[in-house]
Every structure is written in C-alpha cells, then in structure tokens.
N, C-alpha and C positions, 0 to 999 in steps of 0.2 A: 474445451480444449484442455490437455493434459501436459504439463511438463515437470518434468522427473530432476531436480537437484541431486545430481551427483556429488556433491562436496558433501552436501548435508545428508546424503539420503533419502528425501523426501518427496512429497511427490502430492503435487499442486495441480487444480483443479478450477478451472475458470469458466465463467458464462459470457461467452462473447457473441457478438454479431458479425465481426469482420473476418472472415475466414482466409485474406488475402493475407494476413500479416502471420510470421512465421510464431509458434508458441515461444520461443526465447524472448520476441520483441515484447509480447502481452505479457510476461514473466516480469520482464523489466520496467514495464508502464507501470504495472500494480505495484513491483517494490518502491518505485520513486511516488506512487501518490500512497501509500502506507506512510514512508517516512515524511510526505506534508503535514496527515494527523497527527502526526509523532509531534512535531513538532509547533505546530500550532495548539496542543492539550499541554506540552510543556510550557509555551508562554502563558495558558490560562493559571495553571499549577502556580509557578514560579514569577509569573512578570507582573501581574494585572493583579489587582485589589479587589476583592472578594465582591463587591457591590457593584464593579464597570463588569464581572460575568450574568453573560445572557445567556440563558438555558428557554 
C-alpha cells in the first residue's frame, strides 16, 4: 500500500495484509508505533543504568 504525505512530500510505502483499512489509517498506525520506539530507545539512552539494558 502506498501513501503520499503531501505536507512533507513524500511518499511511503507499506507491507500489509489487511486491504479493508484505508492507506491513511496504516499511515497513522505505523507513525504511532515508530514514535513507541522512539520512545522506549529514549528511556534506554536517558532513564536506565547501563547494566539493567538487555540487548
């Protein structure tokens, strides 16, 4: 599935299975679990003591 950011430009490109949900929605599911990473690599960085990371 292909969807085209027109603020940005851009144009994103997805492997899905569910072909019922419209490309904006997949658009939107991928940017809210990117910014999870986000922000769970910020609390390994920043919050946790070198020796509690599990790699």
């Amino acid at each position: 599935m292909k969807f085209h950011d027109a603020e940005h430009d851009k144009l994103f490109v997805f492997l899905i299975n569910n072909f019922t949900l419209p490309a904006l929605t997949i658009a939107q599911l991928y940017r809210c679990r990117w910014l999870i990473e986000l922000f769970f690599k910020w609390i390994e960085v920043t919050q946790l003591p070198a020796d509690c990371v599990q790699k």
